[in-house]
N, CA, C and O atoms as a GROMACS GRO file, in nm:
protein
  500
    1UNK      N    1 -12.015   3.971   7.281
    1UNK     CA    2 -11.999   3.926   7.145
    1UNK      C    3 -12.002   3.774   7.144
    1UNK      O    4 -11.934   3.708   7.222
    2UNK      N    5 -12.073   3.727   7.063
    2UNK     CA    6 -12.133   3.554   7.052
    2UNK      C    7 -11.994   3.501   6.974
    2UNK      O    8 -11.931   3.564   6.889
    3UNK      N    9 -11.967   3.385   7.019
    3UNK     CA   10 -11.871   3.284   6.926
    3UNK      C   11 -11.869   3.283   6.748
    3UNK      O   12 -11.981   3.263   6.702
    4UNK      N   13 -11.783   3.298   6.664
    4UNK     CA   14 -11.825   3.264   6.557
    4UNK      C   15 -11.790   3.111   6.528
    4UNK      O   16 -11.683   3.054   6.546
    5UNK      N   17 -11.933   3.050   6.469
    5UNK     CA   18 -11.968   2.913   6.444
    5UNK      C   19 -11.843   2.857   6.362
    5UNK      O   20 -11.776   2.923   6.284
    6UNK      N   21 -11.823   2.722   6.395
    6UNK     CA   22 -11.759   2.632   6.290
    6UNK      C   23 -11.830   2.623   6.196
    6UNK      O   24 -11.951   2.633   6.182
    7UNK      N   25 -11.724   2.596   6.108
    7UNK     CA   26 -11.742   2.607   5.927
    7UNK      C   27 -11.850   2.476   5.906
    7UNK      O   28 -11.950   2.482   5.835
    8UNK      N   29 -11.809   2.363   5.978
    8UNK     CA   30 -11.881   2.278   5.962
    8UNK      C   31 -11.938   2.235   6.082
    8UNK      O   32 -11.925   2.296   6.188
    9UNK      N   33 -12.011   2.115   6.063
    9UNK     CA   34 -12.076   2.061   6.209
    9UNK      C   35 -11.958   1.932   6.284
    9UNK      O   36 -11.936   1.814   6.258
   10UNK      N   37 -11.913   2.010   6.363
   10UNK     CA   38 -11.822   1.904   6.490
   10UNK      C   39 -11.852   1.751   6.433
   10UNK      O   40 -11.970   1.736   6.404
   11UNK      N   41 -11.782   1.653   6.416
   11UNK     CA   42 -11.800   1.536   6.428
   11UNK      C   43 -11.863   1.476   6.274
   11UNK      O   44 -11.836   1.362   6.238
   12UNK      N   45 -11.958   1.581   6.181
   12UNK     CA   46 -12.056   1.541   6.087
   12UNK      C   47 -12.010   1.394   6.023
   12UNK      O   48 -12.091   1.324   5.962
   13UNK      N   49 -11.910   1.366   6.038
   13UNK     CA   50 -11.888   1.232   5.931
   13UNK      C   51 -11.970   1.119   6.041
   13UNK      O   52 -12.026   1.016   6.003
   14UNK      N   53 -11.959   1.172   6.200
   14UNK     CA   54 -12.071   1.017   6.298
   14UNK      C   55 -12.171   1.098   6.328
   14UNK      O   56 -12.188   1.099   6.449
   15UNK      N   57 -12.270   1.191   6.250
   15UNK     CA   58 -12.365   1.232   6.291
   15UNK      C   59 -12.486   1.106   6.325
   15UNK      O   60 -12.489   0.997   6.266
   16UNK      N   61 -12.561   1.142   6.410
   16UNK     CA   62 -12.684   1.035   6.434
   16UNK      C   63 -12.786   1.084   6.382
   16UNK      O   64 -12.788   1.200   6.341
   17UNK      N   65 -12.939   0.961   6.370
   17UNK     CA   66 -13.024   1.026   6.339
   17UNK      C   67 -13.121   0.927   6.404
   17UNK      O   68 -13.091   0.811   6.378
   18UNK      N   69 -13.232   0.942   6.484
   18UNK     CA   70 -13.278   0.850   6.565
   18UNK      C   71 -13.401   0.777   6.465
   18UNK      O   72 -13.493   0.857   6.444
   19UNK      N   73 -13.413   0.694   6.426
   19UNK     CA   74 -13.505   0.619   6.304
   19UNK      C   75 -13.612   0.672   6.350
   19UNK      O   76 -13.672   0.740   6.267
   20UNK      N   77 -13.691   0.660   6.524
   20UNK     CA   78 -13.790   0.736   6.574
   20UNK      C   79 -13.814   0.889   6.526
   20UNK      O   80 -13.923   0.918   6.476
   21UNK      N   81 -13.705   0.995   6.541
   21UNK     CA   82 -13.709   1.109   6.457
   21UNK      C   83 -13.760   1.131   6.333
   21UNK      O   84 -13.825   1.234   6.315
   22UNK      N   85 -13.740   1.039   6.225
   22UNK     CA   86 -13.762   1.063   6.091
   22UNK      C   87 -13.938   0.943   6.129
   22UNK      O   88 -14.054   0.984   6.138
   23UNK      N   89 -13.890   0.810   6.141
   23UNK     CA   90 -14.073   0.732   6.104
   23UNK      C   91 -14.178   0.796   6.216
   23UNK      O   92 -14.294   0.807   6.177
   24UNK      N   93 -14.146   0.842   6.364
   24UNK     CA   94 -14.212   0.892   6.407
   24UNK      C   95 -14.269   1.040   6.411
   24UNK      O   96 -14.384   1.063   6.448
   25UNK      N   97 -14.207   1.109   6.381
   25UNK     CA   98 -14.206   1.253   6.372
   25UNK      C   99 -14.185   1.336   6.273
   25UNK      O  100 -14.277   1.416   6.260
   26UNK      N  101 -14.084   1.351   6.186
   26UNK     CA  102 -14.049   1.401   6.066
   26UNK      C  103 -14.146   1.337   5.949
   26UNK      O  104 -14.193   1.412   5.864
   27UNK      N  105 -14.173   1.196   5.947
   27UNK     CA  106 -14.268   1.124   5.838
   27UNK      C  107 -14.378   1.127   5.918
   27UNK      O  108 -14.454   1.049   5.861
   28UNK      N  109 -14.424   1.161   5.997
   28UNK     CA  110 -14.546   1.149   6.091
   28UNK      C  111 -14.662   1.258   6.094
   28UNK      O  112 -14.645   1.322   6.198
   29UNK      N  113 -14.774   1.307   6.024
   29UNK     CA  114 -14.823   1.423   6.014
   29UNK      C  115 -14.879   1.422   6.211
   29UNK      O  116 -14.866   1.537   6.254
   30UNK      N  117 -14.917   1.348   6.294
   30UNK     CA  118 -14.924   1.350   6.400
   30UNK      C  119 -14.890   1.336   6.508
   30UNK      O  120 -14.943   1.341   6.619
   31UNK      N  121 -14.717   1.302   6.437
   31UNK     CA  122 -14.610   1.346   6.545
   31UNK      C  123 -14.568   1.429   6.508
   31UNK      O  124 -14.544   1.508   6.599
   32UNK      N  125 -14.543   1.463   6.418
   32UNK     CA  126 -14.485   1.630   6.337
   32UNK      C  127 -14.517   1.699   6.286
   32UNK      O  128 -14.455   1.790   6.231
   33UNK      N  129 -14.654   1.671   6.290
   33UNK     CA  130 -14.746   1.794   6.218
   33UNK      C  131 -14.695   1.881   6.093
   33UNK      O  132 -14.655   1.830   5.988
   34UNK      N  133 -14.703   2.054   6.123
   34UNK     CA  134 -14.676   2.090   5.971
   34UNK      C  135 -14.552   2.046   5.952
   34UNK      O  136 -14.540   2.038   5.830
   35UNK      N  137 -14.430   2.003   6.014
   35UNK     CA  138 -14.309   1.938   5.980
   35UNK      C  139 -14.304   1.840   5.845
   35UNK      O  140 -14.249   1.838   5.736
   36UNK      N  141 -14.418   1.745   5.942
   36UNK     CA  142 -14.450   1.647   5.783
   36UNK      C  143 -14.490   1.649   5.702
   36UNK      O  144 -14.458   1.589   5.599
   37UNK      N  145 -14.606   1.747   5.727
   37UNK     CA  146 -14.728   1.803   5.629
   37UNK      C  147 -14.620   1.864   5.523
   37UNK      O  148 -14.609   1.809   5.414
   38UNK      N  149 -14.540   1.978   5.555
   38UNK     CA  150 -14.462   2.053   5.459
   38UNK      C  151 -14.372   1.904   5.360
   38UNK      O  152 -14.383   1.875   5.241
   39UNK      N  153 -14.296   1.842   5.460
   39UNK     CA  154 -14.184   1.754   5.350
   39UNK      C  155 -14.272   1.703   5.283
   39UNK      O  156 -14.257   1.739   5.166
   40UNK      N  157 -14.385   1.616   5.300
   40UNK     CA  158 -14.495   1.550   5.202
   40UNK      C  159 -14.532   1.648   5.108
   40UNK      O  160 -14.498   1.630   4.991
   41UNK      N  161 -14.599   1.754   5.140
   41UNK     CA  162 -14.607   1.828   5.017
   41UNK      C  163 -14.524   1.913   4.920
   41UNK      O  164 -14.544   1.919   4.799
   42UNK      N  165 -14.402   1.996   5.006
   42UNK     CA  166 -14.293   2.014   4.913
   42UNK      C  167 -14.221   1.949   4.824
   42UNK      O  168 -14.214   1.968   4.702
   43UNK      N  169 -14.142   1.830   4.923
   43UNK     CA  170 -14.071   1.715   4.861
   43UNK      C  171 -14.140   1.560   4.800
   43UNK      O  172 -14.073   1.489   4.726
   44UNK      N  173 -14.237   1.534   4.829
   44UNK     CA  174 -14.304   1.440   4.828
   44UNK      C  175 -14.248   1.346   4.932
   44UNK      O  176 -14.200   1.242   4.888
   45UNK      N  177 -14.246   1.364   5.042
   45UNK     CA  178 -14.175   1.224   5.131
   45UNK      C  179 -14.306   1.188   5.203
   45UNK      O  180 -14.389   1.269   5.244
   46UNK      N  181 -14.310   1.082   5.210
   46UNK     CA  182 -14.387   0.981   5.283
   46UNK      C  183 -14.356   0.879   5.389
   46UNK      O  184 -14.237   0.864   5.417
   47UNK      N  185 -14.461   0.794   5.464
   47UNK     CA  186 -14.437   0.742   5.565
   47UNK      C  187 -14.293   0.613   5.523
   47UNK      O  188 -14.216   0.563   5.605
   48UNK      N  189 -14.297   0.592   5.394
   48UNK     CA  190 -14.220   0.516   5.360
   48UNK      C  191 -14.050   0.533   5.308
   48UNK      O  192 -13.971   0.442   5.282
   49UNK      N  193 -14.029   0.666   5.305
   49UNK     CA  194 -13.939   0.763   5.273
   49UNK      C  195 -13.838   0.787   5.361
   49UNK      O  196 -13.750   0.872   5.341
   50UNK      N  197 -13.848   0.679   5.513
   50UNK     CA  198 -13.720   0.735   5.583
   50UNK      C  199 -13.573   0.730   5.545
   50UNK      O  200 -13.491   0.819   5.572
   51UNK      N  201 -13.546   0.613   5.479
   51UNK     CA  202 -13.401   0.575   5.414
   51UNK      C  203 -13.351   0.717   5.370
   51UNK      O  204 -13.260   0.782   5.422
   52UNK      N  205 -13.429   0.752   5.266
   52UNK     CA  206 -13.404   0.867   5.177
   52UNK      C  207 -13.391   0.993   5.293
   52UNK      O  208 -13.297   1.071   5.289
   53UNK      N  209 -13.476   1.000   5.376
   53UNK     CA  210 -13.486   1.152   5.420
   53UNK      C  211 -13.331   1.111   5.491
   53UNK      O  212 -13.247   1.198   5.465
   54UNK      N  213 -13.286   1.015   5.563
   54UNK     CA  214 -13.219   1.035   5.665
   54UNK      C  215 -13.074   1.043   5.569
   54UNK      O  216 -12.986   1.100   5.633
   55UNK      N  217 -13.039   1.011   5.465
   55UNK     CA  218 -12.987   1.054   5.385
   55UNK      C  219 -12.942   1.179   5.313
   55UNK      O  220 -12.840   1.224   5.261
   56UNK      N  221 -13.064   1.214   5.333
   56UNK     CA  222 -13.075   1.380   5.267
   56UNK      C  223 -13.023   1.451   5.362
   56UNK      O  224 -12.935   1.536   5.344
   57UNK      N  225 -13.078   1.419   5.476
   57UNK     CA  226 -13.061   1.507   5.620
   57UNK      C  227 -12.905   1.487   5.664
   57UNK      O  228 -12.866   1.577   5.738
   58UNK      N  229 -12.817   1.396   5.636
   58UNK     CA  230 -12.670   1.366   5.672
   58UNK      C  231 -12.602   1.451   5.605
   58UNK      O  232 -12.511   1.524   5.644
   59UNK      N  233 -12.680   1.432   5.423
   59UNK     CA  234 -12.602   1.517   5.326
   59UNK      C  235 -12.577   1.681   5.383
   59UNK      O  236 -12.472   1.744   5.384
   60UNK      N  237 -12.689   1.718   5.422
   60UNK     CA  238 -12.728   1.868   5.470
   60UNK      C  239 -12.575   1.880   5.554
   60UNK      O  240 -12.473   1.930   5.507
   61UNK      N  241 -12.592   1.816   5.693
   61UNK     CA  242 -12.447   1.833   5.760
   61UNK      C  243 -12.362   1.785   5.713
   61UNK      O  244 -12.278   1.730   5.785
   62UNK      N  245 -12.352   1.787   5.619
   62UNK     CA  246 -12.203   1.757   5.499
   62UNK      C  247 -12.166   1.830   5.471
   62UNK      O  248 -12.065   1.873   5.526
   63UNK      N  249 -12.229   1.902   5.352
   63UNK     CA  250 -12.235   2.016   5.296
   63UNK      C  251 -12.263   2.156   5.320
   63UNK      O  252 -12.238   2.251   5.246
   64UNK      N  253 -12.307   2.155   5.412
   64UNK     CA  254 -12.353   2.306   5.447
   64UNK      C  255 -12.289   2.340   5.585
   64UNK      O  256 -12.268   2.256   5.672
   65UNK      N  257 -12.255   2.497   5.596
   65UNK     CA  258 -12.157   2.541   5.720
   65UNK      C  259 -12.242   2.561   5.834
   65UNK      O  260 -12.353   2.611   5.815
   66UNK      N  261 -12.209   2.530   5.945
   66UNK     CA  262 -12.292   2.598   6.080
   66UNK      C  263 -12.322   2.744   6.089
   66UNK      O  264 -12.226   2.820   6.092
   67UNK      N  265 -12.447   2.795   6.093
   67UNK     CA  266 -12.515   2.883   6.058
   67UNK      C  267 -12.519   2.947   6.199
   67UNK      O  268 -12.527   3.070   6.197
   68UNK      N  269 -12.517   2.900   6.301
   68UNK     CA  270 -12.568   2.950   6.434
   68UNK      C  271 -12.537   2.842   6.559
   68UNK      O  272 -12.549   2.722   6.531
   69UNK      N  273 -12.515   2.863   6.639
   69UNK     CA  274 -12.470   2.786   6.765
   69UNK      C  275 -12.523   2.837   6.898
   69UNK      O  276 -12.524   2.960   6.901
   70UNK      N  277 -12.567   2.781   7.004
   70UNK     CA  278 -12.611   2.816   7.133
   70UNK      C  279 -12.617   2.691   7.233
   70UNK      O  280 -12.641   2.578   7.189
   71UNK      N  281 -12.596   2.712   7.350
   71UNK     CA  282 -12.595   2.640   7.429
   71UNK      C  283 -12.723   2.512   7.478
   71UNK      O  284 -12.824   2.538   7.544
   72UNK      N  285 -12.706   2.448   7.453
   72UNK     CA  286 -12.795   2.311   7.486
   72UNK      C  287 -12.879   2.299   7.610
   72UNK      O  288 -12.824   2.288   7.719
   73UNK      N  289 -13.032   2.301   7.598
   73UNK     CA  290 -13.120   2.323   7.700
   73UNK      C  291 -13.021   2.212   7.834
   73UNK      O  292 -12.972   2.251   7.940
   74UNK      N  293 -13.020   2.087   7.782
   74UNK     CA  294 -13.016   1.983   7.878
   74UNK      C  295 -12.879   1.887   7.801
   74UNK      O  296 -12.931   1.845   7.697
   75UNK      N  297 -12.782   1.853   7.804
   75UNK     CA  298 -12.722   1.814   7.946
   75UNK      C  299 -12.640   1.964   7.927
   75UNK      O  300 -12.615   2.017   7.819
   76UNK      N  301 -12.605   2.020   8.069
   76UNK     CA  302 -12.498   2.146   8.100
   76UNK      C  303 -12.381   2.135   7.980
   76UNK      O  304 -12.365   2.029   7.921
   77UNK      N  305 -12.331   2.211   7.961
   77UNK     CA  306 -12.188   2.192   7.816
   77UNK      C  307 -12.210   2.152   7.698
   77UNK      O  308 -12.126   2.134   7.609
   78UNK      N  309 -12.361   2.130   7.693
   78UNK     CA  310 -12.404   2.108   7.568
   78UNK      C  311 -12.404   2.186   7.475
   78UNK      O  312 -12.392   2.303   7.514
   79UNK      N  313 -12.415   2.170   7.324
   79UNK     CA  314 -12.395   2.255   7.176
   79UNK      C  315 -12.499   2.212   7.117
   79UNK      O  316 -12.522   2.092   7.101
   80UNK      N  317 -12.583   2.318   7.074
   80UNK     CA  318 -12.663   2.303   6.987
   80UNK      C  319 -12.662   2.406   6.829
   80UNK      O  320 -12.682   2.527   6.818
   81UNK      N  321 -12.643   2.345   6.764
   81UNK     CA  322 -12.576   2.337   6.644
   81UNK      C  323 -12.726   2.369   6.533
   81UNK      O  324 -12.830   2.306   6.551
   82UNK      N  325 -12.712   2.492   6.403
   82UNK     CA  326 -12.794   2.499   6.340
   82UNK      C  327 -12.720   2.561   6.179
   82UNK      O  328 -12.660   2.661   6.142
   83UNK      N  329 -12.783   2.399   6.102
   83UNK     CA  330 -12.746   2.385   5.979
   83UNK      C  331 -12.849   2.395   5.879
   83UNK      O  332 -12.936   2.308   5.872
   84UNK      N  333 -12.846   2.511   5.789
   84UNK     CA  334 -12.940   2.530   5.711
   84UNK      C  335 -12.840   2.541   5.563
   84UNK      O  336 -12.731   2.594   5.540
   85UNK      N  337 -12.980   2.430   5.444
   85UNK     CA  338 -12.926   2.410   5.352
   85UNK      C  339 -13.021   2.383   5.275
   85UNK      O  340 -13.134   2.432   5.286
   86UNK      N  341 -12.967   2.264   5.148
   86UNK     CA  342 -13.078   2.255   5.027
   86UNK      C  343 -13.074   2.112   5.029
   86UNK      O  344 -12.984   2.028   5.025
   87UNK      N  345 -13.248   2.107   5.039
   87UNK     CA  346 -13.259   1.889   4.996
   87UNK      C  347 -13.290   1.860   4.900
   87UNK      O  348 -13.258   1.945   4.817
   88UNK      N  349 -13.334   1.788   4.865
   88UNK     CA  350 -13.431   1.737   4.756
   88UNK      C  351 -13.492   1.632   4.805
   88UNK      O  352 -13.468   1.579   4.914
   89UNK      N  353 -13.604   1.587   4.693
   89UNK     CA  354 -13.769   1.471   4.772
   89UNK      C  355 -13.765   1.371   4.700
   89UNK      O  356 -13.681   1.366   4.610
   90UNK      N  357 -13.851   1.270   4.722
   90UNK     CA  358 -13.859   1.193   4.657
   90UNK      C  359 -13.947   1.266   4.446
   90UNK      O  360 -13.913   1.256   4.328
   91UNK      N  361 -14.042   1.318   4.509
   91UNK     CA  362 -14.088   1.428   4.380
   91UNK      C  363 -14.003   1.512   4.313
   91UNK      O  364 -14.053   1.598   4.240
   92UNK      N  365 -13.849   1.503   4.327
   92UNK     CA  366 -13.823   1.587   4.255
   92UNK      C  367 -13.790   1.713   4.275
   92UNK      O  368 -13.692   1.770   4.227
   93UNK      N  369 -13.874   1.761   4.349
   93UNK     CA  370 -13.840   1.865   4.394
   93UNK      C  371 -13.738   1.938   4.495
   93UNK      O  372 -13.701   1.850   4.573
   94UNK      N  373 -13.676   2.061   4.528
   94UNK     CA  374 -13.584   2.111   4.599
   94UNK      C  375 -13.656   2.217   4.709
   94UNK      O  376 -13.767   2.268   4.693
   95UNK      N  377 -13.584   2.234   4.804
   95UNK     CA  378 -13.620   2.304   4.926
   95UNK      C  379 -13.488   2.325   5.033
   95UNK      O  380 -13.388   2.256   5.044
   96UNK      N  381 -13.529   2.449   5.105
   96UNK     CA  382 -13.423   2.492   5.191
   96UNK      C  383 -13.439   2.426   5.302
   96UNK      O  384 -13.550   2.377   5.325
   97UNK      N  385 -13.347   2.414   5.384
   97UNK     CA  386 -13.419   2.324   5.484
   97UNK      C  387 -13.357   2.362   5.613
   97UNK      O  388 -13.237   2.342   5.600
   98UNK      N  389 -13.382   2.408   5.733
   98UNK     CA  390 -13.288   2.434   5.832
   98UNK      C  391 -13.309   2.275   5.927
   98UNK      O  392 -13.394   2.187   5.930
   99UNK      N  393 -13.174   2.303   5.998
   99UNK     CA  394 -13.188   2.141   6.046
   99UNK      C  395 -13.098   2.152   6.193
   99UNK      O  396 -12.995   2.219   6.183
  100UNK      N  397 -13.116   2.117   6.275
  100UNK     CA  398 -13.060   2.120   6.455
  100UNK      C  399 -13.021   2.017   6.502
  100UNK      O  400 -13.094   1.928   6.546
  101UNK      N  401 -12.863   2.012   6.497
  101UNK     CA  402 -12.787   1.909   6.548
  101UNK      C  403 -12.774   1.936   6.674
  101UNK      O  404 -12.816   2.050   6.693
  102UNK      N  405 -12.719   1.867   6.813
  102UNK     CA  406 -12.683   1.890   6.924
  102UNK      C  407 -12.526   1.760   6.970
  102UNK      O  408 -12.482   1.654   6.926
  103UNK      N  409 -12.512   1.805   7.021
  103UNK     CA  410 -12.343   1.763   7.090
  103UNK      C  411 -12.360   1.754   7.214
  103UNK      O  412 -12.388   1.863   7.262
  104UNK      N  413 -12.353   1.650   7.308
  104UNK     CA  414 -12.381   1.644   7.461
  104UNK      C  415 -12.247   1.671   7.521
  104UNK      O  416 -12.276   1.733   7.624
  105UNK      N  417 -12.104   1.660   7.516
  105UNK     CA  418 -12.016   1.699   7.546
  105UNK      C  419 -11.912   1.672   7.417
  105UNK      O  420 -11.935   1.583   7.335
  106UNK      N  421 -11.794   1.762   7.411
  106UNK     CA  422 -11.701   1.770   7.333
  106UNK      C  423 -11.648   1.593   7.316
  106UNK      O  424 -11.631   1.500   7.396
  107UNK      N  425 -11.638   1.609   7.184
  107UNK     CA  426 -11.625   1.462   7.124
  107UNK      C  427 -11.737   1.355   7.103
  107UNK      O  428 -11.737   1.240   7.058
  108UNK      N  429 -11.820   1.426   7.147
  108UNK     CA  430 -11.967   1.298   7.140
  108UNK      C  431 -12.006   1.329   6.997
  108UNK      O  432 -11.962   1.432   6.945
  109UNK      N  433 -12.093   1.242   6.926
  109UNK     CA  434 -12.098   1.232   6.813
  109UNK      C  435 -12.249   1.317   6.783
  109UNK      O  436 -12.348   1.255   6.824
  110UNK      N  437 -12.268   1.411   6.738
  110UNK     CA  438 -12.379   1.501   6.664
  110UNK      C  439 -12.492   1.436   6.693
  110UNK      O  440 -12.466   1.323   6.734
  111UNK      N  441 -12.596   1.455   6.689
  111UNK     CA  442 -12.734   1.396   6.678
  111UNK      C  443 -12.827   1.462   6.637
  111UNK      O  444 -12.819   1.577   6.680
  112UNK      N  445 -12.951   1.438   6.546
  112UNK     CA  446 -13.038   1.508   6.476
  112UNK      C  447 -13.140   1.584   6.570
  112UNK      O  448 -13.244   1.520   6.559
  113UNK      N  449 -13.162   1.682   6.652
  113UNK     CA  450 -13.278   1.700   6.695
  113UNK      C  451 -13.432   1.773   6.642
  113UNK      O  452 -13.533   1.781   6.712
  114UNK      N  453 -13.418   1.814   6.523
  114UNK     CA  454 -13.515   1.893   6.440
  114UNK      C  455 -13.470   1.927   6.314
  114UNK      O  456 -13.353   1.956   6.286
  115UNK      N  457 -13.558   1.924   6.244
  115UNK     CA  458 -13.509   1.975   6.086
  115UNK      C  459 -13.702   2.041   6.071
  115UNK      O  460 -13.801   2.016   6.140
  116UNK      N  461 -13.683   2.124   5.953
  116UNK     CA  462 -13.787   2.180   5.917
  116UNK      C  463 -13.730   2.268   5.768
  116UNK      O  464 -13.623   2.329   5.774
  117UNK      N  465 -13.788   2.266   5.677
  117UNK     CA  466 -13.819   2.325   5.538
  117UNK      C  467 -13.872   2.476   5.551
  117UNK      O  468 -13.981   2.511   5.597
  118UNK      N  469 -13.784   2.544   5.506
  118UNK     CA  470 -13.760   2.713   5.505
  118UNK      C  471 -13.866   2.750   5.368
  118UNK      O  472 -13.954   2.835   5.362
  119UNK      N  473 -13.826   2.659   5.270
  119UNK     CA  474 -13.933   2.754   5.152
  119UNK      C  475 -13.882   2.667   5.024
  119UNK      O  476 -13.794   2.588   5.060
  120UNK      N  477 -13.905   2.660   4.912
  120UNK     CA  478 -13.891   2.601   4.767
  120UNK      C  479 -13.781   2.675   4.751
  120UNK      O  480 -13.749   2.783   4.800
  121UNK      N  481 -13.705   2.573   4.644
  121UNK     CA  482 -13.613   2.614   4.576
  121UNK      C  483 -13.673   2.646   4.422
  121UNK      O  484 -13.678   2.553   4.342
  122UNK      N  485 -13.708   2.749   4.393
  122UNK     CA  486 -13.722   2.752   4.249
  122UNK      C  487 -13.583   2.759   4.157
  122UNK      O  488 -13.466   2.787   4.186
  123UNK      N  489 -13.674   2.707   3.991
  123UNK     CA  490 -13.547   2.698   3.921
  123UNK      C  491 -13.425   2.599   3.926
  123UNK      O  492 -13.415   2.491   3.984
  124UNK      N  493 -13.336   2.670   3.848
  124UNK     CA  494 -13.183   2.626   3.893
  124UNK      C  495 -13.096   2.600   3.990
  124UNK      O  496 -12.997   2.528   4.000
  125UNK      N  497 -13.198   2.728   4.109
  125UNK     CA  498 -13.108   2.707   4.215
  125UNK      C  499 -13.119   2.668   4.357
  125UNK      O  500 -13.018   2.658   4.427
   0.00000   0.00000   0.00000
């Protein structure tokens, strides 16, 4: 029987987010391919959009509970942490978004390793 996850993400108030992550990869259609492709066309984010995304992406581990937990490829005792929630874009628009924090040992401060967009939020909600 697997652990049940914390409510929230360990540490979220010093989560990291590596500026390389979001301008290289997440805003990058050729470092992140459909990653970027999707936020550009769902949300409207662009190469110029990191402020905002990395914002959005903090909010996510704010607000939303740890969904799933498993052990960290690399370093040993590691946590890898999976928070899925709702963003919004620069367009306006809303989307679900799952997103992968990791923890290198107990007390180290969160860090962003992947996020990716689940599907539209239609409507209200």
């Amino acid at each position: 029987m697997g652990e049940v996850p914390p409510a929230r993400l360990p540490g979220w108030e010093r989560a990291r987010i590596a500026p390389a992550k979001l301008s290289g990869y997440l805003l990058d259609p050729a470092g992140g391919g459909q990653k970027a492709h999707d936020l550009e066309r769902f949300l409207g984010y662009g190469p110029d959009d990191a402020e905002r995304l990395h914002a959005e992406l903090l909010a996510v581990a704010a607000a939303f509970p740890v969904s799933a937990t498993r052990p960290a490829r690399h370093p040993p005792g590691g946590v890898r942490y999976t928070v899925d929630g709702v963003m919004s874009g620069p367009n306006e628009g809303r989307a679900r978004v799952r997103t992968g924090w990791q923890v290198d040992a107990p007390g180290d401060d969160p860090y962003l390793v992947t996020a990716f967009l689940l599907g539209r939020v239609r409507g209200g909600g």
